[in-house]
PQR file of N, CA, C, O and H, with PARSE charges and radii, in Angstrom:
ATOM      1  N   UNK A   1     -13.217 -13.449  -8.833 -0.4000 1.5000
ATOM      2  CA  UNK A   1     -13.692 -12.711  -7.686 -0.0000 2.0000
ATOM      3  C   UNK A   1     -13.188 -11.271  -7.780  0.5500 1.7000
ATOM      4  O   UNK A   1     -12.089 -10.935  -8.220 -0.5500 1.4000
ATOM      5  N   UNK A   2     -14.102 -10.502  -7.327 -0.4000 1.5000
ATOM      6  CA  UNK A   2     -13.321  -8.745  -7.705 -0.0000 2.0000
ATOM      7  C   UNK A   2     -13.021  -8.435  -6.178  0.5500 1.7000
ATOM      8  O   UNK A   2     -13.498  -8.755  -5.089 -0.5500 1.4000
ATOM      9  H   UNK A   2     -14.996 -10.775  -6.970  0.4000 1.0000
ATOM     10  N   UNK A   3     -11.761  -7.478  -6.763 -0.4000 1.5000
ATOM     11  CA  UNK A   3     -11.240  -7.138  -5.725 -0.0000 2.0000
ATOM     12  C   UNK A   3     -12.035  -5.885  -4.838  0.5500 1.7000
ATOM     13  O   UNK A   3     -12.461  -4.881  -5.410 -0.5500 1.4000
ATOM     14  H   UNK A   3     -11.374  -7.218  -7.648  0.4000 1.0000
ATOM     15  N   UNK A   4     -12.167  -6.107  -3.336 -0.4000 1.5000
ATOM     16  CA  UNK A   4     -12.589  -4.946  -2.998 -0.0000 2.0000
ATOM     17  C   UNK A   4     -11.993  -3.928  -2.634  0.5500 1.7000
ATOM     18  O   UNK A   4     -12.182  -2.747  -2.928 -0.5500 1.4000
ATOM     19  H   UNK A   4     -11.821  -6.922  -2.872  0.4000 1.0000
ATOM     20  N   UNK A   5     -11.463  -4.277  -2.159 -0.4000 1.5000
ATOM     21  CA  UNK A   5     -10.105  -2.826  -1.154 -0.0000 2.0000
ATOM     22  C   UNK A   5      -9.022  -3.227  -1.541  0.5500 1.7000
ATOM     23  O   UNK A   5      -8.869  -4.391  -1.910 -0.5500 1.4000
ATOM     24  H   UNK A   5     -11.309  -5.236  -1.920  0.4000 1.0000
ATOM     25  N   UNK A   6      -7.831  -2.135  -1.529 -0.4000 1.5000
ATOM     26  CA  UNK A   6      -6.605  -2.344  -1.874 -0.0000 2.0000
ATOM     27  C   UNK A   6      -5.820  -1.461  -0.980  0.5500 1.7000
ATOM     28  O   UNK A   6      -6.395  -0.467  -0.538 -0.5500 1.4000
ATOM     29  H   UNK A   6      -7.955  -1.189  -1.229  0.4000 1.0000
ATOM     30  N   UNK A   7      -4.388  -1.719  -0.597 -0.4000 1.5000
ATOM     31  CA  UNK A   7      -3.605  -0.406  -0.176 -0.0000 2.0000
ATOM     32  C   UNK A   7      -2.888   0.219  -1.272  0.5500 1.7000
ATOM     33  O   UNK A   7      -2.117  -0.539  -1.861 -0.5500 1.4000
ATOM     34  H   UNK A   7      -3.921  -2.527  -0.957  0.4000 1.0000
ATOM     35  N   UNK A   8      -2.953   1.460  -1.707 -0.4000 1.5000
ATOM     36  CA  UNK A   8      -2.522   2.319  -2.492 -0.0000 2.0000
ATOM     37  C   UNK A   8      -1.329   3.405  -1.668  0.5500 1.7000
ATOM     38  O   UNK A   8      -1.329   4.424  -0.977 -0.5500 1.4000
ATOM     39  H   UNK A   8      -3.580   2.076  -1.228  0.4000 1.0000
ATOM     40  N   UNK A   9      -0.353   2.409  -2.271 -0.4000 1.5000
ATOM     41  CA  UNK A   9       0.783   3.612  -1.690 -0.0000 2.0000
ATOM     42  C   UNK A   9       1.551   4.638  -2.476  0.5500 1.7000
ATOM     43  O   UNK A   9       2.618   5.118  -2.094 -0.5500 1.4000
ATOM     44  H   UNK A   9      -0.353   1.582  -2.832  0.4000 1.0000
ATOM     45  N   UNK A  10       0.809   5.008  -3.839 -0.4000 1.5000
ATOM     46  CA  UNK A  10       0.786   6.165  -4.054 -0.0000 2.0000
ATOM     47  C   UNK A  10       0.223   6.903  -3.571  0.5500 1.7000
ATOM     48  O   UNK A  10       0.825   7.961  -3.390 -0.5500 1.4000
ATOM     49  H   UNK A  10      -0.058   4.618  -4.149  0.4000 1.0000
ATOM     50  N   UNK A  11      -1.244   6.825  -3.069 -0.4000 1.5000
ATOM     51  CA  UNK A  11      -2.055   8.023  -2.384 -0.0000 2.0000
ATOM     52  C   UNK A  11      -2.131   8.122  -1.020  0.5500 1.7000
ATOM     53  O   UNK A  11      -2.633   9.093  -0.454 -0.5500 1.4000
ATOM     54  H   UNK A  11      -1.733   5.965  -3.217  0.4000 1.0000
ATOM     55  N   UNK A  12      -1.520   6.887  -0.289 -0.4000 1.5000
ATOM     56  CA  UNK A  12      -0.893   6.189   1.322 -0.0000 2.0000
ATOM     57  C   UNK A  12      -2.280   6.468   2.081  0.5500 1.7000
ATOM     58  O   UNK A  12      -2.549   7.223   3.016 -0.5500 1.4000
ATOM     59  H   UNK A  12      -1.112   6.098  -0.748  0.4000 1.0000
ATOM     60  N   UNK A  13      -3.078   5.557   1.311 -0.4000 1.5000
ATOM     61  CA  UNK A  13      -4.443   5.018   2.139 -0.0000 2.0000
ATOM     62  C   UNK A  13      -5.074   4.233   1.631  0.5500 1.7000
ATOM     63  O   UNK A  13      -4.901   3.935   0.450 -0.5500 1.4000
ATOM     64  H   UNK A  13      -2.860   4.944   0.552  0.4000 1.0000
ATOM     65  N   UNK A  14      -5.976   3.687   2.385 -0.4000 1.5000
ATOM     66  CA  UNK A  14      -6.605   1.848   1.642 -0.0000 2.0000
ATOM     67  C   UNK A  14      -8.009   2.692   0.613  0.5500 1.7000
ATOM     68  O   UNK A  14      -8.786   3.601   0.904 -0.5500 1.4000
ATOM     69  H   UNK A  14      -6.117   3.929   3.345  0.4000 1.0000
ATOM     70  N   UNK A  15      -7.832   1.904  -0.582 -0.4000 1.5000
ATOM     71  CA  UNK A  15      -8.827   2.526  -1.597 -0.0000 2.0000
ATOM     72  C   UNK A  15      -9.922   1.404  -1.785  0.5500 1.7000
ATOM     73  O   UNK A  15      -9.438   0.291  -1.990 -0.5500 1.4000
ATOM     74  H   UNK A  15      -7.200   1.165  -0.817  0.4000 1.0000
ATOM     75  N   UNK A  16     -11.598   1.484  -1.750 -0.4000 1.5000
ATOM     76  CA  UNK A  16     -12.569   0.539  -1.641 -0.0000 2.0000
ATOM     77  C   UNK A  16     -12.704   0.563  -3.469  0.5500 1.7000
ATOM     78  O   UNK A  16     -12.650   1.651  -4.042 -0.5500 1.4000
ATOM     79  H   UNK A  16     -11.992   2.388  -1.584  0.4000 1.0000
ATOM     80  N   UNK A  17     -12.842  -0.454  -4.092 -0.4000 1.5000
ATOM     81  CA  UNK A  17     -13.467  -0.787  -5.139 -0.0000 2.0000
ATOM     82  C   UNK A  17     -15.411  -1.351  -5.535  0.5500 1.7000
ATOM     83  O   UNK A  17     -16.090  -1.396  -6.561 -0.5500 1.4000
ATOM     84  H   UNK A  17     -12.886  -1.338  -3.626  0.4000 1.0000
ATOM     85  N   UNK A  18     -15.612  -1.627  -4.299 -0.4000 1.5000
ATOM     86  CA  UNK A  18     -17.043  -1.932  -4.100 -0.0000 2.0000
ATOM     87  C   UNK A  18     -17.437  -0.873  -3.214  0.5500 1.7000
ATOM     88  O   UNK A  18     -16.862   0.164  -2.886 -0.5500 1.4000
ATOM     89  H   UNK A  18     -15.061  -1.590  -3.466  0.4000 1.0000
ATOM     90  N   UNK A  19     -18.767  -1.466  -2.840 -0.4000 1.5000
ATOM     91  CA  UNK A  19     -19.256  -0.889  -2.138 -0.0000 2.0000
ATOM     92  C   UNK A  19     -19.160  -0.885  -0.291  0.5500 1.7000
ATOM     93  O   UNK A  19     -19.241  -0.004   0.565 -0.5500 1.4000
ATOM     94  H   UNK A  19     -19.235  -2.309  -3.107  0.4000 1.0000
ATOM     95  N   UNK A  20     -18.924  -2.522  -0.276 -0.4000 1.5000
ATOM     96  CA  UNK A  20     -18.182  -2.836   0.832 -0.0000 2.0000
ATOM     97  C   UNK A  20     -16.603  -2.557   1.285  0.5500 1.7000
ATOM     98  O   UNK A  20     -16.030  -2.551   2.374 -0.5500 1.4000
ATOM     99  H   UNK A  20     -18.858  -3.238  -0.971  0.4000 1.0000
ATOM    100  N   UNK A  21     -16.205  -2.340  -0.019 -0.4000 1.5000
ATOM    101  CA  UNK A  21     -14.575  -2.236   0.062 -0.0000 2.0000
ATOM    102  C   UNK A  21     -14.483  -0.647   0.520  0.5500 1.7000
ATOM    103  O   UNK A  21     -13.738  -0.268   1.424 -0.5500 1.4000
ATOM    104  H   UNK A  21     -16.670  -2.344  -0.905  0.4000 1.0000
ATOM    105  N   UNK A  22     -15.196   0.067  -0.103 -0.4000 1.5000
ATOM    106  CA  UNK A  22     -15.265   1.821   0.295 -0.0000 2.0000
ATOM    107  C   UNK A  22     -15.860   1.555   1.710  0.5500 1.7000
ATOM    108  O   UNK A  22     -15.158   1.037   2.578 -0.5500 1.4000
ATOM    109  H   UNK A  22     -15.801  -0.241  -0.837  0.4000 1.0000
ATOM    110  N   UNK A  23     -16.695   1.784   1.860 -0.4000 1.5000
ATOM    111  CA  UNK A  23     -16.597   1.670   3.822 -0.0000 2.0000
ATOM    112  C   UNK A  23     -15.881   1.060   4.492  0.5500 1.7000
ATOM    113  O   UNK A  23     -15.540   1.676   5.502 -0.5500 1.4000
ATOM    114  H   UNK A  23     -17.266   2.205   1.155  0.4000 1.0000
ATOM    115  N   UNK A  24     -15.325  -0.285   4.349 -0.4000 1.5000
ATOM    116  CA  UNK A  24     -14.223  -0.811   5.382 -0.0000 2.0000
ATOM    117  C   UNK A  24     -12.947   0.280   5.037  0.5500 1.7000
ATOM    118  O   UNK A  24     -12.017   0.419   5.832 -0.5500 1.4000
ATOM    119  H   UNK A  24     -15.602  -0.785   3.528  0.4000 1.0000
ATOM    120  N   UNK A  25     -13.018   0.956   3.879 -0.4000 1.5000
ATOM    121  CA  UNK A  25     -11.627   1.519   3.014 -0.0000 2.0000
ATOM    122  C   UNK A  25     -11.512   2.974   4.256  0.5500 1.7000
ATOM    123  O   UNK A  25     -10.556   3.314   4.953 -0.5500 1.4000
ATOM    124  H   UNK A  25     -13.773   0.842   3.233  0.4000 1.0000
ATOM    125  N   UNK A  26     -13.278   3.734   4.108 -0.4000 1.5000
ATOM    126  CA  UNK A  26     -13.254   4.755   5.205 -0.0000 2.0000
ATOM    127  C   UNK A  26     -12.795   4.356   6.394  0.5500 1.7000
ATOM    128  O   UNK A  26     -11.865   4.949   6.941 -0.5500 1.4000
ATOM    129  H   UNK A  26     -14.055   3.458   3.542  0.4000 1.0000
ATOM    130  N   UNK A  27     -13.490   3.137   7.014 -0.4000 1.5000
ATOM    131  CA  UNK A  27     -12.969   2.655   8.498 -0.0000 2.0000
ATOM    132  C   UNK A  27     -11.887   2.670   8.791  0.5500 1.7000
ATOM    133  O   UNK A  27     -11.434   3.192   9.810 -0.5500 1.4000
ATOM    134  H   UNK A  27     -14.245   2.655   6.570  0.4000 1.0000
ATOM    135  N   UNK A  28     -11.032   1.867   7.605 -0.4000 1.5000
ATOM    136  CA  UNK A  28      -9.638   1.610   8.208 -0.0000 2.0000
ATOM    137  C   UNK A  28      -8.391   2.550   7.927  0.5500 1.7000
ATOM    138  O   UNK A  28      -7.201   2.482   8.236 -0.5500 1.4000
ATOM    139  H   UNK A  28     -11.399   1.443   6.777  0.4000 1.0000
ATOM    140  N   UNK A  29      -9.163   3.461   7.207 -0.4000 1.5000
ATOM    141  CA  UNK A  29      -8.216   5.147   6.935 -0.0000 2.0000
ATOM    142  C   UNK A  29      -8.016   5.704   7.947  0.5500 1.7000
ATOM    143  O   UNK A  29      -6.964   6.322   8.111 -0.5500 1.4000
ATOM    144  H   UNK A  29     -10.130   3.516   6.956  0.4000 1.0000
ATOM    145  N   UNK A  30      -9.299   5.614   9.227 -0.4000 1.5000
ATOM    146  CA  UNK A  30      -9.466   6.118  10.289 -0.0000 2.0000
ATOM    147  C   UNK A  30      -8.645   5.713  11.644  0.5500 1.7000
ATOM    148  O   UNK A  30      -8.495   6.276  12.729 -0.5500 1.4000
ATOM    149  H   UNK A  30     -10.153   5.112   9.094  0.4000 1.0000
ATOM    150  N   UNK A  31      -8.134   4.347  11.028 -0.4000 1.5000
ATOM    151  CA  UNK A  31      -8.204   3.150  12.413 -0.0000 2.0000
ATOM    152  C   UNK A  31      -6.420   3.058  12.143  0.5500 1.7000
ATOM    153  O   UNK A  31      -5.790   3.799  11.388 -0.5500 1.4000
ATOM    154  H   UNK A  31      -8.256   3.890  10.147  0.4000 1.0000
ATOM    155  N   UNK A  32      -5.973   2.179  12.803 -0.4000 1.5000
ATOM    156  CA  UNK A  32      -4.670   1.542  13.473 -0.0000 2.0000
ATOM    157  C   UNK A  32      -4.074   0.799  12.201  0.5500 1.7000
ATOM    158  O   UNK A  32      -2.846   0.757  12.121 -0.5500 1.4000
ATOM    159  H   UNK A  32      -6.484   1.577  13.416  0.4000 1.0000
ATOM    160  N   UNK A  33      -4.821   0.219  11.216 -0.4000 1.5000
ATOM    161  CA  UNK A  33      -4.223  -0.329  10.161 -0.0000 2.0000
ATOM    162  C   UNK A  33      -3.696   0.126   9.117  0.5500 1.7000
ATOM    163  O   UNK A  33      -3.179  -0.585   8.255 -0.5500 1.4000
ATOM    164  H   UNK A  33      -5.818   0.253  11.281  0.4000 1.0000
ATOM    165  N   UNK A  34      -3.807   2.020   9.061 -0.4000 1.5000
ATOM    166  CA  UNK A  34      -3.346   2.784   8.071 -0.0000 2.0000
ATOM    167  C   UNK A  34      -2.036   2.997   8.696  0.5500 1.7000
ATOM    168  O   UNK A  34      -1.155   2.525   7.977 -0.5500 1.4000
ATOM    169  H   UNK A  34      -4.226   2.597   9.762  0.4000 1.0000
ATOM    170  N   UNK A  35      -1.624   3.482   9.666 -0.4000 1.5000
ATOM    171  CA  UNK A  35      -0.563   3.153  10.505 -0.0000 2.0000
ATOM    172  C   UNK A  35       0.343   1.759  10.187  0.5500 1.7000
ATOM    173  O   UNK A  35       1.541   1.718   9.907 -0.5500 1.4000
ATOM    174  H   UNK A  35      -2.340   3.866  10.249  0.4000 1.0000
ATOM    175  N   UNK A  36      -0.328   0.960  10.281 -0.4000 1.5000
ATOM    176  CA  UNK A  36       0.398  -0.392  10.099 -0.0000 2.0000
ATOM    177  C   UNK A  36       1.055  -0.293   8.773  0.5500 1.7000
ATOM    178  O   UNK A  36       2.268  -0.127   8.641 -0.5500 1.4000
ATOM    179  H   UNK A  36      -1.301   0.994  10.509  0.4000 1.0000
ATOM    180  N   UNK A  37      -0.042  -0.434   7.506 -0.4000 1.5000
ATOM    181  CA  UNK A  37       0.807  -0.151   6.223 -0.0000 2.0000
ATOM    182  C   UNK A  37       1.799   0.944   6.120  0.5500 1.7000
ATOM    183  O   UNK A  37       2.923   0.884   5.620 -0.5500 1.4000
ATOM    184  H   UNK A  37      -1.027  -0.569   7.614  0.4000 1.0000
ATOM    185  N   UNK A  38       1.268   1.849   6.614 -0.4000 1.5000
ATOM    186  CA  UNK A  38       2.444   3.112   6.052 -0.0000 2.0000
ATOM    187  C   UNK A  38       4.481   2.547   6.801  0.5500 1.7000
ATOM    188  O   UNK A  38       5.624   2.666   6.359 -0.5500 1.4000
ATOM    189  H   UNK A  38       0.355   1.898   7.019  0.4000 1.0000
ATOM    190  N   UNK A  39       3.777   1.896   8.220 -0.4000 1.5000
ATOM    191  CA  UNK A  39       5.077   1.336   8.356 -0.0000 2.0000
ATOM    192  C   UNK A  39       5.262   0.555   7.834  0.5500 1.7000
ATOM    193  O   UNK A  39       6.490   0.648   7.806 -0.5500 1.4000
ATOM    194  H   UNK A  39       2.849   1.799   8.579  0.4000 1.0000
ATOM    195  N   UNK A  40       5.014  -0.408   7.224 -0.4000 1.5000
ATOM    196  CA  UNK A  40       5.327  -1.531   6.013 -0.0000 2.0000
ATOM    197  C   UNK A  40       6.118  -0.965   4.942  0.5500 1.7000
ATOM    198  O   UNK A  40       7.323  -1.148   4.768 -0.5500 1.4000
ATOM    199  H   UNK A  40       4.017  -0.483   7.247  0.4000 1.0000
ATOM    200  N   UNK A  41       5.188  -0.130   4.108 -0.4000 1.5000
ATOM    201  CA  UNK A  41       5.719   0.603   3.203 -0.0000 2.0000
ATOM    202  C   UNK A  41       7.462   1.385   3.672  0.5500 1.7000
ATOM    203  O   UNK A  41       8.413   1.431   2.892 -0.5500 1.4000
ATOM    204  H   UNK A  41       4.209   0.018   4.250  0.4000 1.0000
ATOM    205  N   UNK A  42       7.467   1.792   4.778 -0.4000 1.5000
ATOM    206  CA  UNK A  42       8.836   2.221   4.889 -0.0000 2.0000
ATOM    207  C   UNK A  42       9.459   1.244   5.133  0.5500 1.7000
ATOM    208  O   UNK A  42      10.380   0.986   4.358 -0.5500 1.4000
ATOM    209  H   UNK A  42       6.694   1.755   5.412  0.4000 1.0000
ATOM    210  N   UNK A  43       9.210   0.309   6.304 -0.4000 1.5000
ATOM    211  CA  UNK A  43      10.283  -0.730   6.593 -0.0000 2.0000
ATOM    212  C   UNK A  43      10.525  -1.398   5.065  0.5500 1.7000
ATOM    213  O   UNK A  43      11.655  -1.331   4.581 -0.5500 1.4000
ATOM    214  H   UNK A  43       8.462   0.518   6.933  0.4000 1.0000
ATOM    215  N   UNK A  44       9.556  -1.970   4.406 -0.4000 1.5000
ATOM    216  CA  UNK A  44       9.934  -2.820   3.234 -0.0000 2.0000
ATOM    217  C   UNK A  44       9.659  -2.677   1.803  0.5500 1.7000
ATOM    218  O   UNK A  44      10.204  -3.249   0.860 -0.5500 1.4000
ATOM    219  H   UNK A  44       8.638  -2.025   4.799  0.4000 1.0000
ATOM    220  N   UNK A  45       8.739  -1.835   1.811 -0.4000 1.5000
ATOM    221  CA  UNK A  45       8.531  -1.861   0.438 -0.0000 2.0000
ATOM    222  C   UNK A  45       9.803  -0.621   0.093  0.5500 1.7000
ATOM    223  O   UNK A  45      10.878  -1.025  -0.351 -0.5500 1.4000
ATOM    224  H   UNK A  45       8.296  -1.370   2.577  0.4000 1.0000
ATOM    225  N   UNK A  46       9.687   0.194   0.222 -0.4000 1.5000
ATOM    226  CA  UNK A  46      10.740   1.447   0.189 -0.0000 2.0000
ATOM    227  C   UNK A  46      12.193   1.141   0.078  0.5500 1.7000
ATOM    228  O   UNK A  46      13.053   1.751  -0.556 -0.5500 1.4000
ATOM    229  H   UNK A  46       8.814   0.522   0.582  0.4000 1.0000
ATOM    230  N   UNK A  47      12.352  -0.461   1.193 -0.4000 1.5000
ATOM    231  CA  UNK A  47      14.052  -0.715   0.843 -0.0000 2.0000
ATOM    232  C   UNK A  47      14.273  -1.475  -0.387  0.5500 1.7000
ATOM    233  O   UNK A  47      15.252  -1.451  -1.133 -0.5500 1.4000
ATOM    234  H   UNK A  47      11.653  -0.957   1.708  0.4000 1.0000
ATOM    235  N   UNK A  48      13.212  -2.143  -0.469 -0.4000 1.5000
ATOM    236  CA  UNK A  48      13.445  -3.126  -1.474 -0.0000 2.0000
ATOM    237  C   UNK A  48      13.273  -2.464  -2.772  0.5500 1.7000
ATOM    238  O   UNK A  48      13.830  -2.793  -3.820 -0.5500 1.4000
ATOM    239  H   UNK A  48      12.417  -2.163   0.137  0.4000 1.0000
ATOM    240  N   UNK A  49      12.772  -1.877  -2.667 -0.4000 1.5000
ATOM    241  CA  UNK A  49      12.749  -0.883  -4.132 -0.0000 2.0000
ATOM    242  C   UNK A  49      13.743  -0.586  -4.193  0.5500 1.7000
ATOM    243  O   UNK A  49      14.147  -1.236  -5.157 -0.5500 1.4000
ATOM    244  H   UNK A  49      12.320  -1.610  -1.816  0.4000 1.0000
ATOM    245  N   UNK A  50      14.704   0.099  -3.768 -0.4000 1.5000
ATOM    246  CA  UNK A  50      16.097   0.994  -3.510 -0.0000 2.0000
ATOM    247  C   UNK A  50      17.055  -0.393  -3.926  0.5500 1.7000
ATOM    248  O   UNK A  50      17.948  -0.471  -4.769 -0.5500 1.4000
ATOM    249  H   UNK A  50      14.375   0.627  -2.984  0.4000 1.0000
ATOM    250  N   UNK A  51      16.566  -1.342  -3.091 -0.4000 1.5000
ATOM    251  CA  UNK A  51      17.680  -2.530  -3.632 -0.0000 2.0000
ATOM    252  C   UNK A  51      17.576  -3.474  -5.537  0.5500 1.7000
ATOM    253  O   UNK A  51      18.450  -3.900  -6.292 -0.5500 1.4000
ATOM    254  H   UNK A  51      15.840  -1.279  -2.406  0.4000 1.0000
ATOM    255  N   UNK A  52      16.071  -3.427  -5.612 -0.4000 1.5000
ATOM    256  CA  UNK A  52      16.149  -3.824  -6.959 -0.0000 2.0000
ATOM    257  C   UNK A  52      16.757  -2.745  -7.981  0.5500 1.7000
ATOM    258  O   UNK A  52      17.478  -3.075  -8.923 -0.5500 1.4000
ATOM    259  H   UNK A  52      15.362  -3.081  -4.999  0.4000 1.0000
ATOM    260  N   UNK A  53      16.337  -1.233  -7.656 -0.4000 1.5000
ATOM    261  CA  UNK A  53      16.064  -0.132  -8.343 -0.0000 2.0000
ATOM    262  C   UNK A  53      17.938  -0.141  -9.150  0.5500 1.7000
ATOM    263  O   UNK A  53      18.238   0.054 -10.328 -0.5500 1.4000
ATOM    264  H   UNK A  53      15.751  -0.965  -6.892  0.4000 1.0000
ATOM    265  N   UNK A  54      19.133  -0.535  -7.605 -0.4000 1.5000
ATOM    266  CA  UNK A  54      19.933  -0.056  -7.765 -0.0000 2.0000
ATOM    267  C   UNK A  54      20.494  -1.691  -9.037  0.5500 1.7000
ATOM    268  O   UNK A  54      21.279  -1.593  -9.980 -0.5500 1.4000
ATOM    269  H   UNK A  54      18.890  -0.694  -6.649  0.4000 1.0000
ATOM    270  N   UNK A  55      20.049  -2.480  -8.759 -0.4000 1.5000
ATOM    271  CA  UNK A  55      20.275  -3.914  -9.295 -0.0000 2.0000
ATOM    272  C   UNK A  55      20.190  -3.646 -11.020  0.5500 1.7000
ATOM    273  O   UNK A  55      20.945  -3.807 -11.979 -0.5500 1.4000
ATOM    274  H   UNK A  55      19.412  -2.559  -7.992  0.4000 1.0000
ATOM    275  N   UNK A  56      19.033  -3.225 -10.827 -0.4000 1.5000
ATOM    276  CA  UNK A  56      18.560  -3.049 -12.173 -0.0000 2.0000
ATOM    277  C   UNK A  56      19.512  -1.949 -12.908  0.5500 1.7000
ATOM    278  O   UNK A  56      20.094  -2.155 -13.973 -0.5500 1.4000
ATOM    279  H   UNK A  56      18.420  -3.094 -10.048  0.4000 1.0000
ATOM    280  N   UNK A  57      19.564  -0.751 -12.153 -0.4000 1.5000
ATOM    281  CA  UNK A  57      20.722  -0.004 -12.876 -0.0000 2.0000
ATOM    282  C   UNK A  57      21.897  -0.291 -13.041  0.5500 1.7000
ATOM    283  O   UNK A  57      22.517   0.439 -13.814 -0.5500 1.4000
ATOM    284  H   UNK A  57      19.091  -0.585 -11.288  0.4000 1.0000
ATOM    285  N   UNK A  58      22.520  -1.262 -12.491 -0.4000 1.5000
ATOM    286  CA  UNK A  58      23.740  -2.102 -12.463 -0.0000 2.0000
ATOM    287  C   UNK A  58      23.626  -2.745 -13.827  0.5500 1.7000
ATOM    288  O   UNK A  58      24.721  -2.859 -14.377 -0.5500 1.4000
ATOM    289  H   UNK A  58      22.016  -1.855 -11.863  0.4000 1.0000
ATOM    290  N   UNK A  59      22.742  -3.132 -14.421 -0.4000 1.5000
ATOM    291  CA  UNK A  59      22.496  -4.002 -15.431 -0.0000 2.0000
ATOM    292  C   UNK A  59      22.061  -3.373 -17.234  0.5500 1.7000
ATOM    293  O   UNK A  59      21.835  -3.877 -18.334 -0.5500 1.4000
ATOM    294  H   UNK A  59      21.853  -3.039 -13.974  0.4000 1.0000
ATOM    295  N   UNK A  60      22.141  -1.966 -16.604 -0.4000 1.5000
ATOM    296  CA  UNK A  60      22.226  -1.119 -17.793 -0.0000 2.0000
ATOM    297  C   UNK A  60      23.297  -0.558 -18.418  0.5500 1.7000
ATOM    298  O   UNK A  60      23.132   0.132 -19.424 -0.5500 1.4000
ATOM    299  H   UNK A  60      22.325  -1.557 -15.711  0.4000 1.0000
TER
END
């Protein structure tokens, strides 16, 4: 099955791969759920990086 939409938090907005995935991708750039991820991304993705990041350098 191909993927349609994704959140891209390098570019910190949802990216459509179809054709359906690009318009819900515009919609929800616009809407309450780009909001939602970007706080995700700080609450968790951001710490947990910091916590493997430092793990991993421990191990070098």
């Amino acid at each position: 099955q191909a993927e349609n939409i994704r959140f891209n938090s390098t570019v910190g907005k949802f990216v459509g791969y179809t054709e359906l995935g690009v318009k819900n991708a515009e919609a929800w750039n616009k809407g309450p759920e780009l909001a939602g991820e970007l706080g995700e991304l700080e609450r968790f993705c951001k710490h947990n990086a910091d916590l493997h990041y430092s793990t991993i350098l421990d191990k070098t």
